[in-house]
ROZA-167215 format. One line per field, with one value per residue (C-alpha): residue in three letters; x, y, z. Coordinates in pm, 1 decimal. Example, Ala and Ser with C-alpha at 12.3 -4.5 7.8 and 13.67 -1.06 7.14 Angstrom:
BEGIN
rest: (ALA:SER)
X: (1230.0:1367.0)
Y: (-450.0:-106.0)
Z: (780.0:714.0)
END
This chain:
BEGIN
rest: (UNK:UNK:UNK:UNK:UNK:UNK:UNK:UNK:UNK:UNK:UNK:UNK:UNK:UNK:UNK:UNK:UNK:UNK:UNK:UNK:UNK:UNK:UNK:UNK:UNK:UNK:UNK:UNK:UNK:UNK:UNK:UNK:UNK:UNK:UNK:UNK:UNK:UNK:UNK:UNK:UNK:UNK:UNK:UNK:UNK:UNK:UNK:UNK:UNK:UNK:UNK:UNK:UNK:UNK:UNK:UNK:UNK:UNK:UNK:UNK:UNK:UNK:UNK:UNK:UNK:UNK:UNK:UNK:UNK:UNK:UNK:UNK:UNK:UNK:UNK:UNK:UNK:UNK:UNK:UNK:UNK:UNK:UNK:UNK:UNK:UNK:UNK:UNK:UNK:UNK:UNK:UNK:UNK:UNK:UNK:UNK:UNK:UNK:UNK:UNK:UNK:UNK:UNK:UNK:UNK:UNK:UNK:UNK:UNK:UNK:UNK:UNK:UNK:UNK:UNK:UNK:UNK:UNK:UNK:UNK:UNK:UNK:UNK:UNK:UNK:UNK:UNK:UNK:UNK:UNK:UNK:UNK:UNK:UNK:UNK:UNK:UNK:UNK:UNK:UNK:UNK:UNK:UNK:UNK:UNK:UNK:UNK:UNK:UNK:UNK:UNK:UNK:UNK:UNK:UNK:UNK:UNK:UNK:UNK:UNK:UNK:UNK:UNK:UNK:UNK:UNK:UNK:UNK:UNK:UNK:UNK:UNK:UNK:UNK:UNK:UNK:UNK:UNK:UNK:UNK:UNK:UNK:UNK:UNK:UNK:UNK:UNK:UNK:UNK:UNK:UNK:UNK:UNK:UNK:UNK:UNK:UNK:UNK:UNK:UNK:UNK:UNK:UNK:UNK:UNK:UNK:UNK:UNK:UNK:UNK:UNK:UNK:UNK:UNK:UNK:UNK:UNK:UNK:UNK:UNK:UNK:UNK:UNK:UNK:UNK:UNK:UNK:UNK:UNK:UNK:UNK:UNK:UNK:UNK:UNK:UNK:UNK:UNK:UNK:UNK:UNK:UNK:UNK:UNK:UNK:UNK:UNK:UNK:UNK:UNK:UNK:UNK:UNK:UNK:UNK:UNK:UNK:UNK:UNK:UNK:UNK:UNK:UNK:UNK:UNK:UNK:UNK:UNK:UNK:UNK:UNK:UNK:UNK:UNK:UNK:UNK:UNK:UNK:UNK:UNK:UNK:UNK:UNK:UNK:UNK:UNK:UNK:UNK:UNK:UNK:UNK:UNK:UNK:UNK:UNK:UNK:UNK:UNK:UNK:UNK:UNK:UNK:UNK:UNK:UNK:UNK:UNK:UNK:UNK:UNK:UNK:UNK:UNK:UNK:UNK:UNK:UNK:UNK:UNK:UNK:UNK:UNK:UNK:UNK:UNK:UNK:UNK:UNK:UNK:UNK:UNK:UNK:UNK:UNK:UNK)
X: (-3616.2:-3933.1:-4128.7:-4432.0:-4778.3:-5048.6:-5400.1:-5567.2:-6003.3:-6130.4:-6079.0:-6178.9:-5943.1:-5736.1:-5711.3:-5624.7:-5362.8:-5173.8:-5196.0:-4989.7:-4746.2:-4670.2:-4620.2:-4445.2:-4249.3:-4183.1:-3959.3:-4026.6:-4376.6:-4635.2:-5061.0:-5198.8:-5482.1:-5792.3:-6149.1:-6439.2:-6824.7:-6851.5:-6771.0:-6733.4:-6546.1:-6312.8:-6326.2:-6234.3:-5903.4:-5822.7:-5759.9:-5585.2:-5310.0:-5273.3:-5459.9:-5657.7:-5994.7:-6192.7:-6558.2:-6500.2:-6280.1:-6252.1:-6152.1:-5863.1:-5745.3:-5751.1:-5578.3:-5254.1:-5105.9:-5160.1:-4891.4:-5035.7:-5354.4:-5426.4:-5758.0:-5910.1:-6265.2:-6539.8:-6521.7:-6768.8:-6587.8:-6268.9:-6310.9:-6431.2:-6143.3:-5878.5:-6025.7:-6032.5:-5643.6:-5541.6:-5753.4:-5570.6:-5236.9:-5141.4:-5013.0:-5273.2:-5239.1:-5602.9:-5636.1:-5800.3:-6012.7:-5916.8:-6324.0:-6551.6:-6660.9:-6348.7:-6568.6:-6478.1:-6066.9:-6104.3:-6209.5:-5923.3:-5718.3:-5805.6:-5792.9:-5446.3:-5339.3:-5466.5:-5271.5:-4982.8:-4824.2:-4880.9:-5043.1:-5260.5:-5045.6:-5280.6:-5249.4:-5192.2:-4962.8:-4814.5:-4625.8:-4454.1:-4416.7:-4056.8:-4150.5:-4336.5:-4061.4:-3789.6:-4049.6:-4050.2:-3683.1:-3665.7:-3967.3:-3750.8:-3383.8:-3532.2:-3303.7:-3590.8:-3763.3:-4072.1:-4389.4:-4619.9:-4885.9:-4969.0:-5151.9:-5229.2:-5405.3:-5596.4:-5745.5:-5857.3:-5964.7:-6351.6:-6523.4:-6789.5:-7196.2:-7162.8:-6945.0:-7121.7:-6997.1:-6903.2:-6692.2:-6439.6:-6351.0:-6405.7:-6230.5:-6003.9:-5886.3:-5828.7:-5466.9:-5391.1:-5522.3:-5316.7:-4957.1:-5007.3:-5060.1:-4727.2:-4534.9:-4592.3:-4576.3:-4831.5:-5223.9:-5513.5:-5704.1:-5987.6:-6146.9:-6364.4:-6476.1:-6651.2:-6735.7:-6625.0:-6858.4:-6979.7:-6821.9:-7074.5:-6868.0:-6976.3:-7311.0:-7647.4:-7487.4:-7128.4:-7032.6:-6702.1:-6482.0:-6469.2:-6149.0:-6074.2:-5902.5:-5732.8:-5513.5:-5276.7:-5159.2:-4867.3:-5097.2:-5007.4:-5277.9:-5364.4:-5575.8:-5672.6:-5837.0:-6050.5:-6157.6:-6237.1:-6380.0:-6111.2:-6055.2:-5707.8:-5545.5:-5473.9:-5285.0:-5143.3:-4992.0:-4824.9:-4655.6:-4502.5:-4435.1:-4173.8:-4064.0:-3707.9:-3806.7:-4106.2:-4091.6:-4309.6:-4365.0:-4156.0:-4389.0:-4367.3:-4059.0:-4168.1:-4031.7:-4079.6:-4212.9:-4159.2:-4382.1:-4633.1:-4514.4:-4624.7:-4445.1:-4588.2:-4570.6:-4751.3:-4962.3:-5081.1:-5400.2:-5481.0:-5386.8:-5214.9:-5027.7:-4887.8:-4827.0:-4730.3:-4377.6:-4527.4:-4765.7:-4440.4:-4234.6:-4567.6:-4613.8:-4239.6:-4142.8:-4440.6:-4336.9:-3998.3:-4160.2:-4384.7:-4103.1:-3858.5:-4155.4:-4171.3:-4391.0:-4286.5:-4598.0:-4924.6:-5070.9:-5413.8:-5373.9:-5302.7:-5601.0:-5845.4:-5648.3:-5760.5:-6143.5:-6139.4:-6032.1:-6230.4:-6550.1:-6458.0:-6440.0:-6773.9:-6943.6:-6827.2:-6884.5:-7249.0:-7283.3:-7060.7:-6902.9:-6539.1:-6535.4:-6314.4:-6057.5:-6062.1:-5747.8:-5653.9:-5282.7:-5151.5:-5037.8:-4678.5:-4760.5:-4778.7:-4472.6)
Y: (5606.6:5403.9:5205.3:5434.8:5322.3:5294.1:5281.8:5138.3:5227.3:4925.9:4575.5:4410.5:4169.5:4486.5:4576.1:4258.7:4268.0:4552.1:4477.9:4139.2:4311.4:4568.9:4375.7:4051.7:4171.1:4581.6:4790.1:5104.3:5055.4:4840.4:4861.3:4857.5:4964.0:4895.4:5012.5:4931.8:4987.8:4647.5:4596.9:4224.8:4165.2:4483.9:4309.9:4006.4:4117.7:4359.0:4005.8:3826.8:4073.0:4219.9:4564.6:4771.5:4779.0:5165.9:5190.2:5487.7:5566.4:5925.0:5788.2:5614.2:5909.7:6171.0:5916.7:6044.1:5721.5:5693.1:5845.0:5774.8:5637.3:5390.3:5423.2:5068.8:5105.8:5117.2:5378.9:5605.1:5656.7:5740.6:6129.6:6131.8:5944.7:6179.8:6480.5:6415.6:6261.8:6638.1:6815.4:6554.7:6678.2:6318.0:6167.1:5955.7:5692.6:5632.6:5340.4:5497.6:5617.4:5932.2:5992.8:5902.1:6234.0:6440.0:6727.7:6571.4:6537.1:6880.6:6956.6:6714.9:6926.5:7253.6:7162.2:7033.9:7358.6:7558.1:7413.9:7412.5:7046.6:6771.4:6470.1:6235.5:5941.6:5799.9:5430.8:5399.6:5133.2:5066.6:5328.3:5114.2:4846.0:4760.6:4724.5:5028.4:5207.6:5106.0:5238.4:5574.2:5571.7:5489.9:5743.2:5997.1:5948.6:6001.3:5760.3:5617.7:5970.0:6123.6:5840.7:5849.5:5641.6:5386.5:5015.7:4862.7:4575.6:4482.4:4152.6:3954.4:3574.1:3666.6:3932.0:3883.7:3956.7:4311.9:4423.7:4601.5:4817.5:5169.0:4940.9:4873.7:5295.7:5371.4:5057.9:4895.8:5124.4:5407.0:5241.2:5279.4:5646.4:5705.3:5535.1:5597.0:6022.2:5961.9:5765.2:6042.2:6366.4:6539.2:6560.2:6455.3:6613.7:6383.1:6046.5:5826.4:5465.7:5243.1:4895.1:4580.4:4268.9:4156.7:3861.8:3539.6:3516.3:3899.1:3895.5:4063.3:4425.3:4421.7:4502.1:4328.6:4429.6:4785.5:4994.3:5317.7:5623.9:5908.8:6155.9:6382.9:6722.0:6651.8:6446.5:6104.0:5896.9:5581.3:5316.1:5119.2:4741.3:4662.0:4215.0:4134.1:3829.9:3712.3:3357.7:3278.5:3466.9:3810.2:3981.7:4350.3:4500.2:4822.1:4887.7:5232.3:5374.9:5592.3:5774.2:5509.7:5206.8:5025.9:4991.2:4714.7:4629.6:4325.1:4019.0:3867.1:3652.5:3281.5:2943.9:2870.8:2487.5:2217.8:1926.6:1699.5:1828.8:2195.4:2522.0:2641.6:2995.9:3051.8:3366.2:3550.1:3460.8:3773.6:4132.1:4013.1:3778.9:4000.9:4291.8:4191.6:4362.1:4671.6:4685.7:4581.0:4849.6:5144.8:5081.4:5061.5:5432.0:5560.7:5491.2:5616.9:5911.1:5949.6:5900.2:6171.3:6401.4:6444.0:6228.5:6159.5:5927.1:5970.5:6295.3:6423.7:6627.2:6296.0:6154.8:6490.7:6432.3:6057.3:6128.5:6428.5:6147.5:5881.4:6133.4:6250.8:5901.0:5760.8:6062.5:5943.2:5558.0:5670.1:5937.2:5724.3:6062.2:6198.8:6398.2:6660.0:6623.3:6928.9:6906.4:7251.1:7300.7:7134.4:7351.1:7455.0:7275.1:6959.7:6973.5)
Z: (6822.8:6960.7:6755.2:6634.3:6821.4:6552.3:6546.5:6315.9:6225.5:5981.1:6088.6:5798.4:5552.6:5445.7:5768.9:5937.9:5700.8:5716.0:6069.1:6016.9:5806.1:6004.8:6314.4:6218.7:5890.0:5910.6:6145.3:6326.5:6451.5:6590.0:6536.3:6911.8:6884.6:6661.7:6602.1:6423.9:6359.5:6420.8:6761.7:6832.8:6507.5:6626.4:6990.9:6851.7:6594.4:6926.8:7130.6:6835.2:6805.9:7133.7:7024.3:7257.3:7102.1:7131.4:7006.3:6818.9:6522.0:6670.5:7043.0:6919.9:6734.3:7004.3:7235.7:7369.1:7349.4:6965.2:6736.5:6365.1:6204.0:5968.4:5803.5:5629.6:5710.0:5423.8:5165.0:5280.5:5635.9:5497.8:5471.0:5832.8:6030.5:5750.4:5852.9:6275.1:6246.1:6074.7:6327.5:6611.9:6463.2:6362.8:6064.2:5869.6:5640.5:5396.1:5193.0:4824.8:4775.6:5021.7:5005.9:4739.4:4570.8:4456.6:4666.4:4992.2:4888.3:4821.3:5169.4:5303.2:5091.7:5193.4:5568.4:5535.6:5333.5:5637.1:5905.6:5702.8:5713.8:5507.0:5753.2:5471.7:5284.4:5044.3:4997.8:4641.6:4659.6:4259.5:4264.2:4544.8:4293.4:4159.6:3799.7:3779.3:3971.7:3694.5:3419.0:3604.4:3579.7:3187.1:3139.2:3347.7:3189.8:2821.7:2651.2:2417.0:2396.4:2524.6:2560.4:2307.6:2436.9:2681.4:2658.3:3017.5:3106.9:3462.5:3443.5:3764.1:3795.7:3845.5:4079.3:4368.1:4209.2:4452.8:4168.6:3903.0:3608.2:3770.3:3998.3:3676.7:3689.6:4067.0:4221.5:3948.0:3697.0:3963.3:4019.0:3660.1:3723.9:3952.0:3889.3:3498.0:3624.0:3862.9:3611.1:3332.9:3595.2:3424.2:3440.9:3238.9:3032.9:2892.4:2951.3:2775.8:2819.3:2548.0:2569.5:2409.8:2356.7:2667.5:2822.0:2900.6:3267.6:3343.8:3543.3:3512.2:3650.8:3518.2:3177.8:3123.8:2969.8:2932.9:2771.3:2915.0:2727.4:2895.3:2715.5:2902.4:2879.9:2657.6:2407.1:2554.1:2466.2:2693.8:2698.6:3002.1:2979.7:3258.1:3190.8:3549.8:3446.7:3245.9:3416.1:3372.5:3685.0:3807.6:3545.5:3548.7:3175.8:3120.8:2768.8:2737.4:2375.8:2345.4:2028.9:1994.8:2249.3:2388.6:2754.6:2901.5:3264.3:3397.6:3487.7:3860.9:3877.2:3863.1:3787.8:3422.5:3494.8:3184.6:3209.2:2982.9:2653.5:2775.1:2921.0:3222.9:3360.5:3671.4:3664.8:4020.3:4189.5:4288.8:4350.1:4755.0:4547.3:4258.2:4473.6:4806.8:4790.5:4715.4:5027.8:5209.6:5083.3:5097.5:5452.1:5549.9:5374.0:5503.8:5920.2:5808.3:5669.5:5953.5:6232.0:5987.3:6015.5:5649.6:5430.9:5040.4:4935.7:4716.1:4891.7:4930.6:4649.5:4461.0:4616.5:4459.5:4117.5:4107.9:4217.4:3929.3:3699.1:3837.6:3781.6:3459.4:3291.9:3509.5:3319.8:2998.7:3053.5:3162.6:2846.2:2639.0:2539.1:2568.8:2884.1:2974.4:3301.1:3484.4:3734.2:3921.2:3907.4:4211.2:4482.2:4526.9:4908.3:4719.8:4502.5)
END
């Protein structure tokens, strides 16, 4: 079969990116075509990689010579570009969130439902990520019991002054949401979020760090450190409790390096570091999904699930209250 022609709407870092990836390193398809709001950056990423450039998001979707989409553009445009790729008939891949308010997934849901065929991927790209992929594996074959609770860690070098507390829920801790929902297969049911003693790194607007609690269905209780001011590196824990083992998340494999009467274990710069294989291996299922005509990744559905969450436990940071996680039960489409 012929390599899949994508277009791709968001030409920032992300984008640029997945663009580099997907050309030089992948198999099965090639970006040629980009757009963005911002036409002489778009203009000039178009000329770097060979990509016809269109001025709108929505002209390079309807164009005939366009098979997929890839959508990297701010978070506020997301819903938009989803919505005219389904309407298009054409398989769409969204970076998270699929749309900021869990109002607008629902809408992307709901559309999809109606045509009958799934077409949104949503790029939540841990559960792409071998160590969390064995822990779904233990978690599934039983042998140390059911999981009792959950203590995760995600702790980044430092963060730009644009970040500011809600960010820690609605743009960090929304992977945990999401791959800690997947690795368990079952929804939430509550969320709260308290606050530690506030680091001297953290600026004006961020309260850092902040611990959030979600219990599921089952009674699983979890809690989810956000320190994205921690300094030391770009560092990703997940210790699963299960009723005869403790399953922990395997650390990137580096050199163990022995010098001036110390131990050295190099820790990841930052998230492109740590999870580089996983972006790798997201974007590669997804054009062999897309070219089987069957997709198997994080779904819209997924995508409403995570924004519920996301909402829930922003109402409780805010109230400083537990808050109750009102998921639907997902669709038999979506199964």
């Amino acid at each position: 079969m012929a390599d899949l022609k994508l277009g791709l709407i968001g030409t920032g870092a992300i984008g640029r990116t997945h663009i580099e990836r997907i050309n030089n390193k992948l198999q099965g398809a090639k970006v040629v075509a980009v757009s963005d709001a911002f036409a002489e950056a778009g203009k000039r990423v178009a000329e770097k990689y060979g990509c016809k450039f269109f001025a709108t998001g929505e002209e390079l979707i309807n164009d005939k010579g366009i098979d997929a989409i890839i959508v990297t553009t701010a978070d506020a445009y997301h819903a938009q570009y989803v919505k005219a790729a389904i309407v298009a008939g054409k398989y769409v891949f969204c970076e998270k969130p699929l749309a900021p308010e869990a109002s607008v997934c629902k809408e992307i849901v709901d559309m999809e439902m109606a045509g009958g065929k799934r077409f949104v991927q949503v790029g939540f790209m841990r559960r792409y990520d071998y160590g969390y992929r064995q822990l779904k594996k233990l978690i599934a074959e039983k042998t140390y019991g059911e999981p009792l609770m959950l203590h995760c860690a995600h702790r980044n070098p430092t963060v730009p002054e644009s970040y500011d507390t809600p960010m820690a829920v609605e743009n960090s801790m929304i992977h945990e949401i999401d791959v800690l929902r997947w690795l368990l297969g079952e929804d939430y049911v509550a969320a709260e979020v308290v606050f530690p003693k506030k680091t001297r790194h953290a600026h004006e607007n961020l309260q850092d760090p902040q611990i959030m609690r979600l219990w599921t269905k089952s009674g699983v209780l979890i809690d989810v450190e956000a320190f994205v001011c921690a300094g030391y590196g770009y560092d990703i824990k997940c210790e699963v409790c299960c009723e005869d083992g403790i399953l922990n998340l395997p650390e990137p494999s580096n050199a163990m390096i022995r010098t001036n009467a110390s131990r050295v274990y190099p820790i990841c710069k930052d998230w492109s570091d740590r999870f580089i294989q996983a972006y790798n291996d997201e974007f590669q299922e997804w054009i062999n999904s897309v070219k089987a005509g069957k997709l198997e990744g994080p779904s819209a559905w997924d995508g409403y699930a995570g924004q519920i969450t996301a909402a829930a436990a922003s109402k409780a940071r805010d109230t400083q209250t537990k808050v109750a996680v009102e998921i639907p039960p997902t669709p038999d489409f979506y199964k």
